[in-house]
C-alpha positions in Angstrom: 33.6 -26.9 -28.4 32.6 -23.1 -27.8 35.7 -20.9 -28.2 36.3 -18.5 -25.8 35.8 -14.8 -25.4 39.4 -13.7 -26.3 39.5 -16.1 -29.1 36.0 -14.5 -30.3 37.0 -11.2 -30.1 40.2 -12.2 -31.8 38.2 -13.0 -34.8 36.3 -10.0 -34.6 39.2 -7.7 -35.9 39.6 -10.4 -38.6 36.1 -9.6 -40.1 33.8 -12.1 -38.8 31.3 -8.9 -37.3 30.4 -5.7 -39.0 28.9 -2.9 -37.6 26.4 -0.4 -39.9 24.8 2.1 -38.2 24.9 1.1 -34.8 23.4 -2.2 -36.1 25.2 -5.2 -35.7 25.5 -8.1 -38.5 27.1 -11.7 -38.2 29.2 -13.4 -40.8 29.8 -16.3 -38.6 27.0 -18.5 -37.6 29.5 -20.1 -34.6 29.5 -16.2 -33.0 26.0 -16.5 -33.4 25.2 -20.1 -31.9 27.7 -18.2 -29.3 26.1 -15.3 -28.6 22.4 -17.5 -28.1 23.8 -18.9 -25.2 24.5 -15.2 -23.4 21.3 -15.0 -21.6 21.9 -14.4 -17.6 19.5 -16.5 -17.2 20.7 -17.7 -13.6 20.6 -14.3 -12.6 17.1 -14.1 -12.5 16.8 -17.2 -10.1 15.2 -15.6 -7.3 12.2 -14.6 -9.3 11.4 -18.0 -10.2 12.3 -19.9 -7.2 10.4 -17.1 -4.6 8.9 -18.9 -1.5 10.0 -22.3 -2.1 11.7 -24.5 0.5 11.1 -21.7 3.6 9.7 -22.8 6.4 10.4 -19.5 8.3 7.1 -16.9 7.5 10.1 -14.0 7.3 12.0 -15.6 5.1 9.6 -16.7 2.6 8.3 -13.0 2.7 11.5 -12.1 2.6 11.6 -13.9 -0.8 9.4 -11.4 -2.1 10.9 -8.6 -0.9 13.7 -8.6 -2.6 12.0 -8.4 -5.7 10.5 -4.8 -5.0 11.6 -2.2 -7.5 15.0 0.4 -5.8 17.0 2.4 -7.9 19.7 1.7 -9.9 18.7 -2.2 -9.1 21.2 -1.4 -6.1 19.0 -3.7 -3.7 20.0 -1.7 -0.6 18.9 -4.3 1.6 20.6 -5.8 5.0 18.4 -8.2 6.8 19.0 -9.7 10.4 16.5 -12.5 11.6 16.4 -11.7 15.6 13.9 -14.0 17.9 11.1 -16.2 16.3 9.3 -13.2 14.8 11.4 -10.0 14.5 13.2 -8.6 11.3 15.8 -5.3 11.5 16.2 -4.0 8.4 19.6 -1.9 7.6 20.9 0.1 4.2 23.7 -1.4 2.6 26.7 0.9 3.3 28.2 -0.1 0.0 24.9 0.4 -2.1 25.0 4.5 -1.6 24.4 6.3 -5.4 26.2 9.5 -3.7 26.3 11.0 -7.5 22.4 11.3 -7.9 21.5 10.5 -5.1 23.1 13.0 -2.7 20.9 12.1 0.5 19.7 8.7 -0.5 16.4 10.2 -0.3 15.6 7.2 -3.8 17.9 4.4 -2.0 15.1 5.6 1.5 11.9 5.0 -1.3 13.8 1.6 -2.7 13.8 0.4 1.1 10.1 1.4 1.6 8.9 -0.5 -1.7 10.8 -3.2 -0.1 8.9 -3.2 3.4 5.7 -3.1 1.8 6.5 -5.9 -0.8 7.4 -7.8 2.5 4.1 -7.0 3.7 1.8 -7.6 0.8 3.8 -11.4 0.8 3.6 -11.9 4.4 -0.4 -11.2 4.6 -0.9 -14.5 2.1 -0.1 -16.1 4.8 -2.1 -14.6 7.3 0.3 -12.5 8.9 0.1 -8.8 10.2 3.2 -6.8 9.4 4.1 -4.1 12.6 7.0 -1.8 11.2 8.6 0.6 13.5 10.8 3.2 10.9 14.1 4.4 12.2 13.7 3.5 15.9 17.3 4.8 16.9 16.5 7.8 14.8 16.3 9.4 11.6 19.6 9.7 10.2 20.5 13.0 8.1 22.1 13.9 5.0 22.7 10.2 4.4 21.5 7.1 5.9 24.2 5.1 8.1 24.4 2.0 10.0 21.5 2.6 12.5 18.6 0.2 11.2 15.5 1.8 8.6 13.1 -0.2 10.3 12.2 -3.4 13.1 9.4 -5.4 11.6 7.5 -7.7 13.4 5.2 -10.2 11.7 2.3 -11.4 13.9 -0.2 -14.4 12.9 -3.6 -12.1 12.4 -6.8 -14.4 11.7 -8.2 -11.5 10.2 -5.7 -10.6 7.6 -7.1 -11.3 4.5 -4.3 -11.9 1.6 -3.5 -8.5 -0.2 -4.9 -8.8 -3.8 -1.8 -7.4 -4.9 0.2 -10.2 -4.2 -0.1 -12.1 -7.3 1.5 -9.2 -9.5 5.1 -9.2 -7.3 6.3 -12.1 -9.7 5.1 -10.4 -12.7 6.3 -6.4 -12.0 8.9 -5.1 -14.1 10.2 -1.8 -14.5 10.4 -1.0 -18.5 12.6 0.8 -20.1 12.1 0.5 -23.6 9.8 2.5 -25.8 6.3 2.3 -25.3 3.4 2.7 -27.9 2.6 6.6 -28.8 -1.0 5.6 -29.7 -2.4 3.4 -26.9 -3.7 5.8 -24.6 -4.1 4.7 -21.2 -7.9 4.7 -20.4 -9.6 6.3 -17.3 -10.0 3.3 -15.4 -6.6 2.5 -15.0 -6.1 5.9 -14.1 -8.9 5.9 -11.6 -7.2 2.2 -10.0 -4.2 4.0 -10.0 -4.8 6.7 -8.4 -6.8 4.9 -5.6 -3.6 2.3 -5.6 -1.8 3.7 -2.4 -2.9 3.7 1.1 0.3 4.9 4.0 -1.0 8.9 3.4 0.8 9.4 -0.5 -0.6 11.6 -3.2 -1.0 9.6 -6.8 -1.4 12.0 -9.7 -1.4 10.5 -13.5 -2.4 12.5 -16.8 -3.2 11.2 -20.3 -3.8 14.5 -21.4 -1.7 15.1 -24.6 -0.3 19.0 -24.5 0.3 18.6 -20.5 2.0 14.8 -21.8 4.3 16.8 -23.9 5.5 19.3 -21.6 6.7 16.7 -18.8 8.3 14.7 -21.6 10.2 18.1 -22.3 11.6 18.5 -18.9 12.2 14.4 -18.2 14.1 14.3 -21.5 16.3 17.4 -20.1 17.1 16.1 -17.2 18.3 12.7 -18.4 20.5 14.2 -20.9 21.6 16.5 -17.8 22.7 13.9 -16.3 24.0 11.7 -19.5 26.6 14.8 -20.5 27.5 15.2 -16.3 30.8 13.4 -16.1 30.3 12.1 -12.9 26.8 10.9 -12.9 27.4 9.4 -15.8 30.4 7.9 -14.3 28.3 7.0 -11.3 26.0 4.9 -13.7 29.0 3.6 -16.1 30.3 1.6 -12.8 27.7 -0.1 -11.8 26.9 -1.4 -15.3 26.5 -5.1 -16.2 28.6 -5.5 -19.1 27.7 -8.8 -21.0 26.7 -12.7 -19.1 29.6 -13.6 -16.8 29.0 -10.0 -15.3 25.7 -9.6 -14.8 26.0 -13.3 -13.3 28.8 -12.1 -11.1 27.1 -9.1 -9.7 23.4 -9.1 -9.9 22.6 -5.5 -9.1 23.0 -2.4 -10.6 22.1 -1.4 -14.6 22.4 -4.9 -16.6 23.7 -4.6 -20.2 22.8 -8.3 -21.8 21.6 -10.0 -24.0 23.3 -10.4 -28.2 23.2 -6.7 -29.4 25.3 -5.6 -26.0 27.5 -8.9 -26.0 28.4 -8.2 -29.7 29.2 -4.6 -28.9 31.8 -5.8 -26.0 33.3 -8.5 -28.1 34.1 -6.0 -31.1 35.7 -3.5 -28.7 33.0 -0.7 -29.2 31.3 -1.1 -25.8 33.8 -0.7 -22.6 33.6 1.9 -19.9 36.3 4.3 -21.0 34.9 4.6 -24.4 31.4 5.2 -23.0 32.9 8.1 -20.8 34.5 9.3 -24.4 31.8 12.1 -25.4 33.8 11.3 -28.8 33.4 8.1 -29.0 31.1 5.5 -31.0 29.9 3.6 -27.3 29.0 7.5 -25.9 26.7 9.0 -29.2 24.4 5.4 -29.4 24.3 5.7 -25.5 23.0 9.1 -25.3 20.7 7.8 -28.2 19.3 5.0 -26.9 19.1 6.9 -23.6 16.9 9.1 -24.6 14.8 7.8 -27.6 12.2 5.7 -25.1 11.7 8.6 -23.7 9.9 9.8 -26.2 7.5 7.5 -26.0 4.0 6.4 -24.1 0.9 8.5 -23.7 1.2 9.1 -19.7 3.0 10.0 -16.3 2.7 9.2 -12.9 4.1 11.0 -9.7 3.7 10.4 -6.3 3.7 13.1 -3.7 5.0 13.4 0.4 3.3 16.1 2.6 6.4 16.3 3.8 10.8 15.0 3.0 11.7 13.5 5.9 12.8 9.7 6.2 9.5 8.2 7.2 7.5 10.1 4.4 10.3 8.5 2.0 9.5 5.2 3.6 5.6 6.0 3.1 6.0 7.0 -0.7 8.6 3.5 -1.3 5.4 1.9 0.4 2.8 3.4 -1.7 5.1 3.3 -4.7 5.4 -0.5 -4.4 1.7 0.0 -4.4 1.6 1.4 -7.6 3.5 -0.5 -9.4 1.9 -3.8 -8.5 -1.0 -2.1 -9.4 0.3 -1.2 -13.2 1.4 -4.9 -13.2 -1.9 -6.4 -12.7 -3.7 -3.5 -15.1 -1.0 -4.7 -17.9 0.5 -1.2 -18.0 4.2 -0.5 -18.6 5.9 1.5 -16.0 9.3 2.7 -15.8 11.0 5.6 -13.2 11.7 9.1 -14.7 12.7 10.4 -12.2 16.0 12.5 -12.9 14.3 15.8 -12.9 14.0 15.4 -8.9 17.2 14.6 -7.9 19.6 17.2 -5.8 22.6 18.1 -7.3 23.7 21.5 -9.2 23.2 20.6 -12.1 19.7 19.5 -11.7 18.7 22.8 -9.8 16.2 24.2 -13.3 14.6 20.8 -14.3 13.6 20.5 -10.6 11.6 23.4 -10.6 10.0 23.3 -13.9 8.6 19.8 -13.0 7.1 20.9 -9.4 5.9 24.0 -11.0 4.5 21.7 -13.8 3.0 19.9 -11.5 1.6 22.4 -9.0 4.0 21.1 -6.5 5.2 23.8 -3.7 7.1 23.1 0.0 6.8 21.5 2.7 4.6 19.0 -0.4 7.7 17.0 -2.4 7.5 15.2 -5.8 8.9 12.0 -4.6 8.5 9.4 -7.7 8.1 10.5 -11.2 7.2 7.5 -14.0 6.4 7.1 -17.8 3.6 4.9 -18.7 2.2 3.4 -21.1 2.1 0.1 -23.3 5.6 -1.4 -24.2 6.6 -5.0 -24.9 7.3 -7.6 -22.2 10.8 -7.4 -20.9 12.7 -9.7 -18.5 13.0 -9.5 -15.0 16.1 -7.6 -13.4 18.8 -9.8 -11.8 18.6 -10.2 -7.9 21.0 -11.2 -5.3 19.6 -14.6 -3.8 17.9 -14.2 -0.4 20.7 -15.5 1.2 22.7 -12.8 0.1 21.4 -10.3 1.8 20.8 -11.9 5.5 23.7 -11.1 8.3 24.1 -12.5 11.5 22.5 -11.0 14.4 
């Protein structure tokens, strides 16, 4: 019989954990046996389950799309099925990151990776993909309940099955460190670079002194907004804490797996003691924020002629792109993209890295990303398909 959280935590206080350094070891090998059986596995359904059973073309594309990379794992996605062909994509009102994300300009890129996800999965089967981007206009500061886009798919004889297909199942965005001495070689630059095709600008460096100033500014602006009380807030609530909550609500910034469980059980992991600046859950945060930082031998950024909400679509598009591109070339990705975000607080690092990058108006730095070679990690969580489809 496996005892249950309260009774766990219980025997926590009583000795059965310790806690050195951050590190945690067990004295119990029931906690352990326990804490083996924390994997949200079911979470991560929809990755493994993706196209099976639909008979309907949209929704086995569908499938696919809701596995494209959005920030904050918020998977702003509404879908309504209209006719025998037609798809109306919406924003989730409830999926808004108002903190970082002021004018949902990386919520708008999220729901472009998404259409061309859709896309790439659709033209396996043959099927062209018309998108028409904010027909009822395109809504300013913030996104609202007019639709982002009516896609049609249309059987096409002479679409040919996008090569990029096969990596949607194995993308992941990375977080953790990445090796500081595998250097990403100039072919997977070159395919990089050459990745995107909806009008965006791909720009990557290896180059090791140019490397080390763009780590300087990334690192800044994630402690920026790590020590800003309510961006930090923002991402405190929409953390995963542990199994049962990851399982509950598959979105947002997942915090599983033993080392994270242990942390909960013991009492040192909650969200008022990780807004604590004082606090034991705060320091290792700020830590462990900022240490994989530090690491890999390359950026990334994609680049908009222009800001407005079908050049954000374009990039999420091209971004998608990119990624899938990284996936199939093995390389580790993972968003840095704090330095471009519009709040006050933000205002310096958002200029050093467009004057880094030789970057001036009406041109916009849309998507900023460390790369390199890291371990594998596991898939984020998902809503199932289901999920997300409304009635018309």
């Amino acid at each position: 019989m496996v005892a249950s959280d309260v009774e766990l935590k219980n025997k926590s206080r009583r000795g059965m954990l310790k806690v050195i350094g951050g590190g945690v070891i067990f004295a119990a090998v029931g906690a352990g046996g326990y804490l083996a059986t924390r994997d949200p596995s079911a979470a991560r359904q929809p990755w493994l389950n993706v196209g099976q059973d639909e008979v309907d073309p949209r929704r086995k594309a569908l499938s696919y799309a809701i596995l494209a990379p959005n920030p904050h794992n918020r998977q702003p996605w509404v879908i309504e099925l209209k006719g025998d062909d037609e798809i109306i994509l919406y924003c989730d009102a409830d999926r808004h990151i108002p903190h970082t994300d002021p004018f949902d300009r990386q919520i708008t890129i999220g729901l472009g990776a998404f259409i061309e996800t859709l896309a790439i999965a659709a033209s396996k089967d043959g099927f062209r993909v018309d998108v028409d981007a904010f027909p009822e206009g395109e809504p300013m500061p913030m996104l609202d309940d007019r639709p982002v886009a009516n896609i049609r798919l249309i059987k096409d004889a002479s679409i040919k099955a996008d090569l990029l297909f096969t990596p949607i199942v194995h993308r992941r965005s990375n977080r953790a460190a990445y090796s500081n001495e595998k250097q990403l070689p100039n072919a997977a630059i070159a395919a990089l670079s050459n990745s995107a095709n909806h009008g965006t600008l791909v720009g990557i460096t290896n180059e090791t002194q140019k490397v080390a100033r763009l780590r300087e500014i990334c690192v800044e602006a994630m402690r920026i907004e790590y020590v800003t009380p309510r961006t930090l807030g923002e991402s405190i609530d929409l953390m995963r804490i542990g199994k049962s909550e990851i399982i509950a609500n598959p979105d947002g910034i997942s915090l599983g797996g033993p080392f994270f469980e242990t942390l909960a059980l013991i009492g040192q992991l909650n969200r008022d003691e990780m807004r604590d600046p004082s606090s034991f859950a705060w320091k290792t945060g700020l830590d462990n924020t900022l240490s994989p930082l530090k690491t890999g031998t390359a950026y990334g950024w994609l680049v908009s002629e222009g800001n407005s909400r079908v050049d954000q679509i374009l990039v999420g598009r091209d971004y998608a792109r990119f990624h899938l591109k990284a996936a199939e070339l093995g390389v580790s990705i993972h968003p840095n993209s704090q330095a471009l975000q519009e709040y006050e607080e933000m205002t310096e690092q958002f200029s050093a890295i467009h004057a880094e990058l030789g970057i001036s108006k009406p041109q916009r730095v849309q998507m900023f990303v460390r790369m390199g070679y890291g371990s594998d990690v596991k898939q984020s969580p998902r809503w199932p398909l289901a999920s997300r489809i409304r009635k018309a």
